[in-house]
N, C-alpha and C positions, 0 to 999 in steps of 0.2 A: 174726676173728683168723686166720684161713684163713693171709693172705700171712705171717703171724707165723712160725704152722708151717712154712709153706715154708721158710722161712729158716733156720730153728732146724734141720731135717732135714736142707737142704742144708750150712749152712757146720758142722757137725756131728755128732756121734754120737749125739745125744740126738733121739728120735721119738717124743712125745707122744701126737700124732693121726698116723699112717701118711699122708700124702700121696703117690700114685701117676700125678696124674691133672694134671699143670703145664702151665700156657700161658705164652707170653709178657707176658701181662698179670697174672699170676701172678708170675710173677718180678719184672716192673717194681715192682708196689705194696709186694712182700716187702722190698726194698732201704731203705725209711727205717725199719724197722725193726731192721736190722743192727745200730746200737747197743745196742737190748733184747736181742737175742742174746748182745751182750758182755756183758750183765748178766748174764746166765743164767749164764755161763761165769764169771765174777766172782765171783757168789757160789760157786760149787762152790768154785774155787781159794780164794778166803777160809774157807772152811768146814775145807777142809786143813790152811791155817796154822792157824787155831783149834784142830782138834783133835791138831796135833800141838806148837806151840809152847805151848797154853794147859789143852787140858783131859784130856790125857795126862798132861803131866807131875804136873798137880794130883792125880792118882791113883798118883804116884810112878814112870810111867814116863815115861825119858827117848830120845828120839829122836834118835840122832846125827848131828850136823850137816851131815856131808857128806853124808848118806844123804837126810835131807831135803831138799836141796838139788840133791842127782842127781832125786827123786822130781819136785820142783817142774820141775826143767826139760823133762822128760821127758811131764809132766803134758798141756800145753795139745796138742803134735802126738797125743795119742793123744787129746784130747777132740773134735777136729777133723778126726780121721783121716790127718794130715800134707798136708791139703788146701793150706794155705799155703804150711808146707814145699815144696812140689812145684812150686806157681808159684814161689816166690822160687830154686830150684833155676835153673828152665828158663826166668826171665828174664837168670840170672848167666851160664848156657848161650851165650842168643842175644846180650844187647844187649853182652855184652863180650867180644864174639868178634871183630870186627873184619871183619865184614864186609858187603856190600850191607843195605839194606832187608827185601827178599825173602825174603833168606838167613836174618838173623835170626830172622823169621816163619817160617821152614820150620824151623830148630833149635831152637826154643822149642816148635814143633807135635810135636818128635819124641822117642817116650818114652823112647827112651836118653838115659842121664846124661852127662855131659862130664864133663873136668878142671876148668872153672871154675866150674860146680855143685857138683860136690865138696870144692873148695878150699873155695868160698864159705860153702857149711854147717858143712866144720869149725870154720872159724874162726868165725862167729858163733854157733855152739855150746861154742866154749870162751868167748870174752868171755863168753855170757851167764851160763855158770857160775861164771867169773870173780866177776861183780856178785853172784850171787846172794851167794857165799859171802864177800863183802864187806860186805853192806849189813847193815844194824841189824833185828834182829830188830823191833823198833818199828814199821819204816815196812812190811814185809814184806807184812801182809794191805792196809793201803789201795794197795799199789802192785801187788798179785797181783788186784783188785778193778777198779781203773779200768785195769790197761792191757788188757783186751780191748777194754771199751765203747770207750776211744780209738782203738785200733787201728781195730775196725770202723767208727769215725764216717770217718777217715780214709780207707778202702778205699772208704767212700760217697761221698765227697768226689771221689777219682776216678773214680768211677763217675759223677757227676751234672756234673763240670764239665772232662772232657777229651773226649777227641771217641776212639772205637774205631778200633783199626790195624787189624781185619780184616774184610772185606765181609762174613764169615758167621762165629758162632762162638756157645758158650753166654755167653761173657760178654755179647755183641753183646746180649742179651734184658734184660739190666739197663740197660744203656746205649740201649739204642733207648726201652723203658717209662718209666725212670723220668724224674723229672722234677723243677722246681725245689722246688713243694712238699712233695715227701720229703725233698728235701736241708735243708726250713727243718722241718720235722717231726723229722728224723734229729737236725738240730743241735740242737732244743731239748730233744730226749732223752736226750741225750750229756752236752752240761752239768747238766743235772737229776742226774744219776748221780755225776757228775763235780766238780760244785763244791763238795759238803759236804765233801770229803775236803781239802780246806786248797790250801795254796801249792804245794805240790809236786803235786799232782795240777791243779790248774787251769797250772800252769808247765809241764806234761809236754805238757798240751794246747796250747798254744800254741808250744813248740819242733815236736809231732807235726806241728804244720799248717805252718809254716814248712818241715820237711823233706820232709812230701809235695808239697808246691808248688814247692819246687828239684828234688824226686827225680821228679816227674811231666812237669814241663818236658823234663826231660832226656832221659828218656825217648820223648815226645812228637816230639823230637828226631829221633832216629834212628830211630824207627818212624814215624813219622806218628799217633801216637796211642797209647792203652794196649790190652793186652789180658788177657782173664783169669788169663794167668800176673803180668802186673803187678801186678794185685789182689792176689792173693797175698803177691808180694814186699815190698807199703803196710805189707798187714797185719804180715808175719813181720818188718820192719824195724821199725815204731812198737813193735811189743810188747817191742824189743830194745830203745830206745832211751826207753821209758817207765823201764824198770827202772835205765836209766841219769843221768835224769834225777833219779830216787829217792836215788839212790845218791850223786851228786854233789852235789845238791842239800841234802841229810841232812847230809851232811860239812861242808856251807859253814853250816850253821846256819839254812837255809828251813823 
């Protein structure tokens, strides 16, 4: 379970067993397990909605709505440490900046923030709280439950089937180790997680992959490949557009 903790350590806040001691082969084998990660984070965030939509109130306290839903959106970047945040920033930085190849990769490498990282995060920090405070209390915990495992099948997705944009880099360690059988490892762990939850979570799955494979091409594009801040941006984009699919989805009667 070694690469397990790895993963859990890195794409989060949570450190069970201390690992200090990473290889490359280390990271590669940690990578199909990314989904289980989302699990981990899945339950916490369902466990929230529980105890504040279900067994608070059953003790007669009520938690205000908007408070919950500031809480809820605020939740995942602090259980991850803004880790995604941060790639999805400083690929809005680089690939929409309008310039060379190069140049991209050198503004995505650099830790000042732009105006289109900025912009970028406001605005999908308002839609998401938009939905949140939209969506039906009903669908809330299965859709705070599968959109991590989705997110992170998705970020393995790019990790296992696009080709890396930079000769040397920490994502480069995922992307050189791993391999196809973590990606059929990753994906049979994803749906395991993911299909008991009904139409709308196997539907969120299915828009998830369609959009990282337009969003990864595109990408692909203008860099020649993905890199770590793109991981990032998979993840912090599925997670936005799971709750979207929830949301729409719920409305239309799925």
């Amino acid at each position: 379970m070694r690469p397990f903790f790895i993963a859990l350590q890195f794409l989060t806040r949570l450190s069970i067993v201390h690992q200090d001691n990473w290889t490359e082969e280390d990271f590669g084998k940690s990578v199909k397990f990314f989904p289980l990660v989302g699990a981990v984070l899945g339950l916490i965030y369902a466990a929230f909605i529980y105890i504040f939509l279900t067994l608070l109130p059953a003790h007669g306290v009520i938690v205000p709505h908007h408070f919950l839903m500031a809480f809820m959106l605020v939740l995942p970047p602090l259980m991850t440490g803004g880790l995604f945040c941060d790639g999805f920033m400083d690929t809005m930085d680089g690939v929409f900046s309008g310039r060379e190849r190069e140049r991209m990769l050198e503004i995505m490498k650099d830790s000042r923030v732009g105006s289109n990282a900025v912009f970028s995060f406001v605005v999908l920090m308002i839609f998401e709280y938009g939905i949140l405070l939209d969506m039906d209390a009903s669908i809330l915990l299965p859709a705070f439950f599968v959109r991590p495992v989705i997110a992170m099948m998705m970020m393995t997705i790019g990790i296992e089937c696009y080709p890396y944009a930079r000769k040397k880099g920490l994502g480069k360690f995922f992307s050189d180790m791993a391999n196809r059988k973590s990606l059929v490892f990753a994906t049979v762990m994803a749906l395991i997680f993911v299909v008991p939850w009904g139409r709308l979570a196997w539907l969120s799955y299915i828009v998830c992959l369609l959009f990282t494979m337009f969003f990864a091409r595109f990408v692909t594009k203008k860099l020649g490949g993905l890199t770590g801040d793109v991981y990032g941006a998979i993840n912090t984009l599925n997670e936005g557009l799971v709750m979207l699919v929830f949301l729409f989805g719920h409305a239309a009667g799925l």
